[in-house]
mmCIF file of the N, C-alpha and C atoms, coordinates in Angstrom:
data_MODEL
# 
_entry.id   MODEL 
# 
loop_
_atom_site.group_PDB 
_atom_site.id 
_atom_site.type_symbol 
_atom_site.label_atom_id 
_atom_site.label_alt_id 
_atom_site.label_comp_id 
_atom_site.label_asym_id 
_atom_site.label_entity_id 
_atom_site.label_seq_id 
_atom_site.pdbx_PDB_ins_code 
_atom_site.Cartn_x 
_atom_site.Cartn_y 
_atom_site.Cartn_z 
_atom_site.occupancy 
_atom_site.B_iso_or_equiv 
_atom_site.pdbx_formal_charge 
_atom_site.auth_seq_id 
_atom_site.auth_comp_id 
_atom_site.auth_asym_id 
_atom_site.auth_atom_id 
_atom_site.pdbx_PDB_model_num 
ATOM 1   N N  . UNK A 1 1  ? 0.821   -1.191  0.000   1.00 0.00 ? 1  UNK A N  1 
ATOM 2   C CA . UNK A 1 1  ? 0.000   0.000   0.000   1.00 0.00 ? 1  UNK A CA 1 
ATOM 3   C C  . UNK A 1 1  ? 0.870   1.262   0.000   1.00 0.00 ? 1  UNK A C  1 
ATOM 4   N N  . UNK A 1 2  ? 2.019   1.434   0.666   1.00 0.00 ? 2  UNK A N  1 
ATOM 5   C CA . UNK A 1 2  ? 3.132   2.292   0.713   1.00 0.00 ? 2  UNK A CA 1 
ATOM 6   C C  . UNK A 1 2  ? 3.268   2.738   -0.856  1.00 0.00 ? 2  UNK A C  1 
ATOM 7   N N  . UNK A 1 3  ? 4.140   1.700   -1.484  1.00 0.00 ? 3  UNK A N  1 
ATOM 8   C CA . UNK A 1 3  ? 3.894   2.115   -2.962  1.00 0.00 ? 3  UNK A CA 1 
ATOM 9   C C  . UNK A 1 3  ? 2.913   2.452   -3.629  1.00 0.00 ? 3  UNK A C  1 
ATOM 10  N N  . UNK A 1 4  ? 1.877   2.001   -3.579  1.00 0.00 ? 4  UNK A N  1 
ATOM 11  C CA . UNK A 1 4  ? 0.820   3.038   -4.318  1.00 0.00 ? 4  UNK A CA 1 
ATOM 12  C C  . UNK A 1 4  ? 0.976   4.412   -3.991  1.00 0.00 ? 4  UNK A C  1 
ATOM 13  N N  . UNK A 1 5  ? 0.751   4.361   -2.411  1.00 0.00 ? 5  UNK A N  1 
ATOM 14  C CA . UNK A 1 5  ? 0.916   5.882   -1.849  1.00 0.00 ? 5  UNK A CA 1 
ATOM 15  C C  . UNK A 1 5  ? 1.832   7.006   -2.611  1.00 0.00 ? 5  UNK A C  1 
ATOM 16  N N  . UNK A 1 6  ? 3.051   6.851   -2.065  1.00 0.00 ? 6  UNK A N  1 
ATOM 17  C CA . UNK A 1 6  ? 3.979   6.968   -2.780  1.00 0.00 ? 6  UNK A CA 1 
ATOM 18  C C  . UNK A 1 6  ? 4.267   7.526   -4.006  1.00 0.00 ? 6  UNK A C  1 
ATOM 19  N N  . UNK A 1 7  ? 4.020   6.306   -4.970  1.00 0.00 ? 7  UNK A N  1 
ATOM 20  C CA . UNK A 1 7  ? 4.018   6.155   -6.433  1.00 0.00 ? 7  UNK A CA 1 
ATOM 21  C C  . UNK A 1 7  ? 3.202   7.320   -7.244  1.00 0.00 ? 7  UNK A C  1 
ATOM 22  N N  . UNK A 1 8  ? 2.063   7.316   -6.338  1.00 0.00 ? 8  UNK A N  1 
ATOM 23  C CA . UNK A 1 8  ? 1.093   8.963   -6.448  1.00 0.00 ? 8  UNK A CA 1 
ATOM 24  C C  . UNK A 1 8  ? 1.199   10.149  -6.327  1.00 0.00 ? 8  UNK A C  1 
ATOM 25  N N  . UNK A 1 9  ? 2.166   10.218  -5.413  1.00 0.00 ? 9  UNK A N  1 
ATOM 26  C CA . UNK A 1 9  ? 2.615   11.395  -4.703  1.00 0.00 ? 9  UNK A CA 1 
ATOM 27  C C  . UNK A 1 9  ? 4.070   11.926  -6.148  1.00 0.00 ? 9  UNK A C  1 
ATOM 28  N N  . UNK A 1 10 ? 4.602   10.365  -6.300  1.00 0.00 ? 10 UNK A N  1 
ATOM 29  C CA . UNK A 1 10 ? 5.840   11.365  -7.223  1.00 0.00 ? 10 UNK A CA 1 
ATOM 30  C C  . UNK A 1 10 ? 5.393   11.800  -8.718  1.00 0.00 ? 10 UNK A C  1 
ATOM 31  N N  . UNK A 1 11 ? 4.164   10.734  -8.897  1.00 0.00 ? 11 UNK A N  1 
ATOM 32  C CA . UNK A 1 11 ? 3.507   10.905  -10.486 1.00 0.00 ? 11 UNK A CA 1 
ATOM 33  C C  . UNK A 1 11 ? 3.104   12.666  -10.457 1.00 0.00 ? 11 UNK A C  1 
ATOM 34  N N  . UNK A 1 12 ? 2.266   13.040  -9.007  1.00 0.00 ? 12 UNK A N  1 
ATOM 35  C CA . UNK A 1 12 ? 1.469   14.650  -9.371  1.00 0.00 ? 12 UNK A CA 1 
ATOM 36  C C  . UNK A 1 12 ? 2.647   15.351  -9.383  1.00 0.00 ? 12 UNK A C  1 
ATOM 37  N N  . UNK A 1 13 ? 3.863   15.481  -8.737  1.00 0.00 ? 13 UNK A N  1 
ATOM 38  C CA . UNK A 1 13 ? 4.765   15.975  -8.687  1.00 0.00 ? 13 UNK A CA 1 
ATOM 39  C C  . UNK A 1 13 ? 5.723   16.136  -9.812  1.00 0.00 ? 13 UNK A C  1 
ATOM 40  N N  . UNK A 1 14 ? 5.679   14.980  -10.678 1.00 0.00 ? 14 UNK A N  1 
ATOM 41  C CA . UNK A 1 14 ? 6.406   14.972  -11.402 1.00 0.00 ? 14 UNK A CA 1 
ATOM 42  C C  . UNK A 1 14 ? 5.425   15.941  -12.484 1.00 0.00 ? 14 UNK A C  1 
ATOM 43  N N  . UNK A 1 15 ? 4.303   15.981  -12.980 1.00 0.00 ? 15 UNK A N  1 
ATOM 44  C CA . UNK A 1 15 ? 3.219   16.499  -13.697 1.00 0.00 ? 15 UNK A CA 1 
ATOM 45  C C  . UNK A 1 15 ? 3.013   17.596  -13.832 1.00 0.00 ? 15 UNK A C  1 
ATOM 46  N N  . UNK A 1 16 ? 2.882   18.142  -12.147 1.00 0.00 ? 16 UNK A N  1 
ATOM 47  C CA . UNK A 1 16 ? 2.058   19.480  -11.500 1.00 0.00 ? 16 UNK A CA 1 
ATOM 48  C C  . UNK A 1 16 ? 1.997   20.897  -12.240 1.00 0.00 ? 16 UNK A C  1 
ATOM 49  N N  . UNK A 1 17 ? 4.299   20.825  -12.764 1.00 0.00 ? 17 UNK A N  1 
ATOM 50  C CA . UNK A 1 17 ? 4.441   22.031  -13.784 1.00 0.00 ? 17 UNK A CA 1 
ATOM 51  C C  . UNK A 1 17 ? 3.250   22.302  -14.654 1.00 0.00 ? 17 UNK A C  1 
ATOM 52  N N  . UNK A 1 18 ? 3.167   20.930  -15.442 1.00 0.00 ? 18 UNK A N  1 
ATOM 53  C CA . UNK A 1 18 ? 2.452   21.070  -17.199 1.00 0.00 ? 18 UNK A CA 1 
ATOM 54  C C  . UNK A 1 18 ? 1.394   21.101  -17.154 1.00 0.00 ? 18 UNK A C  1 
ATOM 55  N N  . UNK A 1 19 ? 0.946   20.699  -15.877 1.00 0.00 ? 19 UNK A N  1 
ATOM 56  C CA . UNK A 1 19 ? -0.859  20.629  -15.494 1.00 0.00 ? 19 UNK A CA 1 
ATOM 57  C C  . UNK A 1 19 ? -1.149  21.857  -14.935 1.00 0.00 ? 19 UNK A C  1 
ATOM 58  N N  . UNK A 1 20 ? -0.222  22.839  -14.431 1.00 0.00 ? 20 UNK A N  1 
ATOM 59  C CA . UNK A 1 20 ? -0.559  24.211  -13.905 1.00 0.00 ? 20 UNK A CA 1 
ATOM 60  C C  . UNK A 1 20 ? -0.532  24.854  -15.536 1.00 0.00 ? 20 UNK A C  1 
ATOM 61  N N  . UNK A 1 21 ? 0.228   24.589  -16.339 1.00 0.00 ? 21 UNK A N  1 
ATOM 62  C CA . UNK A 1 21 ? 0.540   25.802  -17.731 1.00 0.00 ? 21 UNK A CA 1 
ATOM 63  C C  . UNK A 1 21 ? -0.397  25.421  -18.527 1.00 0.00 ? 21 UNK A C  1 
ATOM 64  N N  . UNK A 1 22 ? -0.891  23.862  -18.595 1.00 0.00 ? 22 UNK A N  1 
ATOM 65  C CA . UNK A 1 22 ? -1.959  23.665  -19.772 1.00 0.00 ? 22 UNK A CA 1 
ATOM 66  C C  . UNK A 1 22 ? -3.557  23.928  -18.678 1.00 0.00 ? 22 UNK A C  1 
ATOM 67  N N  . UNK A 1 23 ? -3.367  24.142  -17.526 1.00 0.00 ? 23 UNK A N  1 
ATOM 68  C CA . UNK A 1 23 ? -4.940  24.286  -17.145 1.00 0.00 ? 23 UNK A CA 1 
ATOM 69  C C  . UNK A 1 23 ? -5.407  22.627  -16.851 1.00 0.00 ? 23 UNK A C  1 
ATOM 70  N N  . UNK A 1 24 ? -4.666  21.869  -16.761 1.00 0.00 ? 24 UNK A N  1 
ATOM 71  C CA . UNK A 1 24 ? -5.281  20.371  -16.867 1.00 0.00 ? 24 UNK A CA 1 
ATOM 72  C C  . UNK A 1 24 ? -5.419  19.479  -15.666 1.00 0.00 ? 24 UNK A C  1 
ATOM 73  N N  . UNK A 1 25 ? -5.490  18.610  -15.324 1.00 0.00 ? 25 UNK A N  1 
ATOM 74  C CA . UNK A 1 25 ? -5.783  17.991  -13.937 1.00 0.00 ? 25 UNK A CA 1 
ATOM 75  C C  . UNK A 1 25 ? -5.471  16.957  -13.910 1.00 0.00 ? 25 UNK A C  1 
ATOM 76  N N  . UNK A 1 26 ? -5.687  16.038  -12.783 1.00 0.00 ? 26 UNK A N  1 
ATOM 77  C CA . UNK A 1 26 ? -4.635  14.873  -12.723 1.00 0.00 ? 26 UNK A CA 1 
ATOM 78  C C  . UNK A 1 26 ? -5.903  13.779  -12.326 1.00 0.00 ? 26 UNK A C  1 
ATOM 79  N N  . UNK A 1 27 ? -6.405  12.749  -12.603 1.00 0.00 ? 27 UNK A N  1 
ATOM 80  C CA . UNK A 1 27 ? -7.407  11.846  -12.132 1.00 0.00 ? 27 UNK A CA 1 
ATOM 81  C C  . UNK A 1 27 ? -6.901  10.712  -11.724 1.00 0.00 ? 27 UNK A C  1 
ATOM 82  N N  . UNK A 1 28 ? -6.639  10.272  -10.144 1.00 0.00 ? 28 UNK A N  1 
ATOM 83  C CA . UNK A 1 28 ? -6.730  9.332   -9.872  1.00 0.00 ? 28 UNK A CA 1 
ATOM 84  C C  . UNK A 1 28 ? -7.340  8.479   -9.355  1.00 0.00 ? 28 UNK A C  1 
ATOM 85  N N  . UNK A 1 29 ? -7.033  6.749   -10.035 1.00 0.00 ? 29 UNK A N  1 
ATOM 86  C CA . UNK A 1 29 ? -8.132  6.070   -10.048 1.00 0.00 ? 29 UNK A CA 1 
ATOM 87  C C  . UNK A 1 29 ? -7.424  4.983   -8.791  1.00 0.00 ? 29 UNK A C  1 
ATOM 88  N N  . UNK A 1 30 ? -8.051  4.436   -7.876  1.00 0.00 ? 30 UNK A N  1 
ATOM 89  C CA . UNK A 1 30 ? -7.203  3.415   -7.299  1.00 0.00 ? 30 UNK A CA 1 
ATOM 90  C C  . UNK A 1 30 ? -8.473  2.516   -6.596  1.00 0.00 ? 30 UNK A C  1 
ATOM 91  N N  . UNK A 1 31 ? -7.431  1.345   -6.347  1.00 0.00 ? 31 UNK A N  1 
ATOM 92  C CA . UNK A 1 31 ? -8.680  -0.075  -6.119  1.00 0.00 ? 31 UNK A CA 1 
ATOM 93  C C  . UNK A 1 31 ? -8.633  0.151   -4.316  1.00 0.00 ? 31 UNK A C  1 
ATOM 94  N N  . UNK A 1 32 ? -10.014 -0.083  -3.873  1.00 0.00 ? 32 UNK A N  1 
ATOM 95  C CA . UNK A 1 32 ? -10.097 0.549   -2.634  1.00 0.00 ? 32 UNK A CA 1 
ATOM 96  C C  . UNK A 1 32 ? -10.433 -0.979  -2.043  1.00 0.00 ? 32 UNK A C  1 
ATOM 97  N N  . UNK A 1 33 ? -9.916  -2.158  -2.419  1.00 0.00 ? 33 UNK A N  1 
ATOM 98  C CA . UNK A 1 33 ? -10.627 -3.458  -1.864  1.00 0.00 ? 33 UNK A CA 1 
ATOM 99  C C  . UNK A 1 33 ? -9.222  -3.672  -1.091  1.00 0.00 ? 33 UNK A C  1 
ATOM 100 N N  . UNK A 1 34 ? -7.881  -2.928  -1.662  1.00 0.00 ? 34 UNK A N  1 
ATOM 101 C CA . UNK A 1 34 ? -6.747  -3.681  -1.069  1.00 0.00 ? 34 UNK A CA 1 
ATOM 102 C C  . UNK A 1 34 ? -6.712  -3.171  0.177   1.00 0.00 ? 34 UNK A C  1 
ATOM 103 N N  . UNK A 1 35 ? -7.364  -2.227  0.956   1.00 0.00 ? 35 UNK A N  1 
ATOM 104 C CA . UNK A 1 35 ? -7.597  -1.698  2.340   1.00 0.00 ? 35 UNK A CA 1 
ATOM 105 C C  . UNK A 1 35 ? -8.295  -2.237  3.245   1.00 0.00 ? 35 UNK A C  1 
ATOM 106 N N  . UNK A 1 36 ? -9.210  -3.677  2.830   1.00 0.00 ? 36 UNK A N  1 
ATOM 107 C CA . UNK A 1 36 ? -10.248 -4.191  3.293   1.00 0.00 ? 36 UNK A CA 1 
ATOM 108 C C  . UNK A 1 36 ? -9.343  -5.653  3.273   1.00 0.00 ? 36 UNK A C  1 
ATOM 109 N N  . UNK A 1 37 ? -9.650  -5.832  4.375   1.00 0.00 ? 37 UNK A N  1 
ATOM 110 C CA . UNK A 1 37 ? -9.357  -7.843  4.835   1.00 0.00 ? 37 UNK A CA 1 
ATOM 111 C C  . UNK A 1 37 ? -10.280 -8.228  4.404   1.00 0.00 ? 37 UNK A C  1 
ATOM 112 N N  . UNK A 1 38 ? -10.024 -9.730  3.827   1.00 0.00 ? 38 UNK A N  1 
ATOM 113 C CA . UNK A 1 38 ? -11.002 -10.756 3.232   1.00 0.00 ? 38 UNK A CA 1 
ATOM 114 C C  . UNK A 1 38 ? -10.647 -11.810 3.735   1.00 0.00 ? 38 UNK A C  1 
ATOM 115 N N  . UNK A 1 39 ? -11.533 -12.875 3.996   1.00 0.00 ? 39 UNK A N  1 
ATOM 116 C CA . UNK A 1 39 ? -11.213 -13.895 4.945   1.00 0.00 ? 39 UNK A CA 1 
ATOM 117 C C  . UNK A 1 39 ? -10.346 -14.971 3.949   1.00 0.00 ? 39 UNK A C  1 
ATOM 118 N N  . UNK A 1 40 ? -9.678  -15.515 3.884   1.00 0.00 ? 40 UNK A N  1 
ATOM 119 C CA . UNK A 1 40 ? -8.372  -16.369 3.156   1.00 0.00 ? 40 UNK A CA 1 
ATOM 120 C C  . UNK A 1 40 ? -9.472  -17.892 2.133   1.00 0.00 ? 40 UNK A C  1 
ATOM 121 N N  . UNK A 1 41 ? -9.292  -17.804 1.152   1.00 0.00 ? 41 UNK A N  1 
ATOM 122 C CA . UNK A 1 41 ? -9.937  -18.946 0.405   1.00 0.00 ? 41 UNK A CA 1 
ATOM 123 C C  . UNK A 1 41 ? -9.627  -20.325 0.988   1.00 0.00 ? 41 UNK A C  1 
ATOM 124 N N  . UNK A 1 42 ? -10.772 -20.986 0.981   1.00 0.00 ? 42 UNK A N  1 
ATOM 125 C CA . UNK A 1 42 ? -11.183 -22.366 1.323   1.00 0.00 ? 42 UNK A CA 1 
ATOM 126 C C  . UNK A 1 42 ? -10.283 -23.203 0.409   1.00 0.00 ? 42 UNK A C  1 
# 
């Protein structure tokens, strides 16, 4: 989960310049099941 975190944080950063000069925005999409325990397959 760290890396996702992370991984997000350096993507807007790396972006932020060209997305402030073109007016554009950043959409992130992420899977919200890996935060949730599931009981282990039978």
């Amino acid at each position: 989960m760290e890396v996702n975190l992370i991984g997000s944080a350096v993507t807007v950063r790396a972006f932020l310049p060209a997305l402030l000069l073109t007016r554009g925005y950043y959409l992130q999409v992420t899977a919200s099941g890996i935060a949730v325990s599931r009981p282990a397959d039978s």
